[in-house]
N, C-alpha and C positions, 0 to 999 in steps of 0.2 A: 338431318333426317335420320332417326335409327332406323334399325332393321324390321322392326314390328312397322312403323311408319312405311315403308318402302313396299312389305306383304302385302299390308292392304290396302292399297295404290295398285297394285296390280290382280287384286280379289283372293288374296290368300287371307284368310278371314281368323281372328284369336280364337274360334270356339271348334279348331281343329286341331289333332295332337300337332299335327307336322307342322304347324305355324313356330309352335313351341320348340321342337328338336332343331327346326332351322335356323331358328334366333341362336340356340348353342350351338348349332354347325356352326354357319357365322362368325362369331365370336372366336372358336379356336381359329379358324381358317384369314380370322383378322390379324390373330397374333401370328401365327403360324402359316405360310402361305404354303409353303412346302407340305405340311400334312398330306397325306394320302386321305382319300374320303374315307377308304374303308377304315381305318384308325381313328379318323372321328367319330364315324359309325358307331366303334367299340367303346371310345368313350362312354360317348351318350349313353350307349345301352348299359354299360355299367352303371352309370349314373341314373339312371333313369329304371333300374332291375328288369332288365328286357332283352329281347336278343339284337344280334346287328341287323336279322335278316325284315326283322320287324320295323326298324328304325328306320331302313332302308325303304320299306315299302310305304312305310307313314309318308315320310318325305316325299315320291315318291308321286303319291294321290293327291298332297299338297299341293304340288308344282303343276297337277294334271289341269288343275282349275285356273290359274294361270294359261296355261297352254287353251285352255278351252275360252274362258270367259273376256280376257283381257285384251282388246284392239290394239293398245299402245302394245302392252308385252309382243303379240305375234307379227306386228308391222316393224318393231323397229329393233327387237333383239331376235327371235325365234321363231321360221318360218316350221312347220309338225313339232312333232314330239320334243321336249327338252329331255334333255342326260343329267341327271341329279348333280352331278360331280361338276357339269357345264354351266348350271344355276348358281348350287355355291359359292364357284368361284367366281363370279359375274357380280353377284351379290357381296362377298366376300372385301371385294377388288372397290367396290364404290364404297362399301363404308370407311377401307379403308383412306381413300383419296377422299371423304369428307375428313378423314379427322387430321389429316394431313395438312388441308385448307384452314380447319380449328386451331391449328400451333401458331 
């Protein structure tokens, strides 16, 4: 399952930016477990010609629909509000162990 697969299973939908900055969060946070989120932040916003403060709150609004819309997500990971940095690495952490199971 990728990460865009996993979004929207849990109603994080493609036709939001934060779908897209999370798939990159992700991705570094795959290779790099260690990163700090705010350093991914800065990536992205480099890469993406944006500020962190913006990357942060895309994400962010992203996760908030999760938190709002999805049964699975708030019964079996997240009772209120998710922590951006809490999602990543959550999300981060399972792609990693799928591709661990792919070797």
């Amino acid at each position: 399952m990728t990460t865009g697969d996993i979004l929207i299973s849990i109603g994080i939908t493609p036709n939001l930016r934060g779908f897209e900055y999370i798939c990159m969060a992700t991705e570094i946070l795959s290779v790099d477990s260690k990163a700090s989120v705010q350093r991914v932040y800065k990536v992205i916003a480099d890469k993406k010609s944006t500020k962190t403060e913006s990357v942060e709150r895309t994400i962010r609004h992203a996760i908030s629909k999760a938190d709002r819309n999805c049964d699975w997500w708030k019964e079996n990971i997240r009772k209120g509000n998710t922590v951006n940095s809490e999602f990543l690495s959550i999300l981060a952490y399972r792609i990693r162990e799928e591709h661990k199971e792919d070797d």
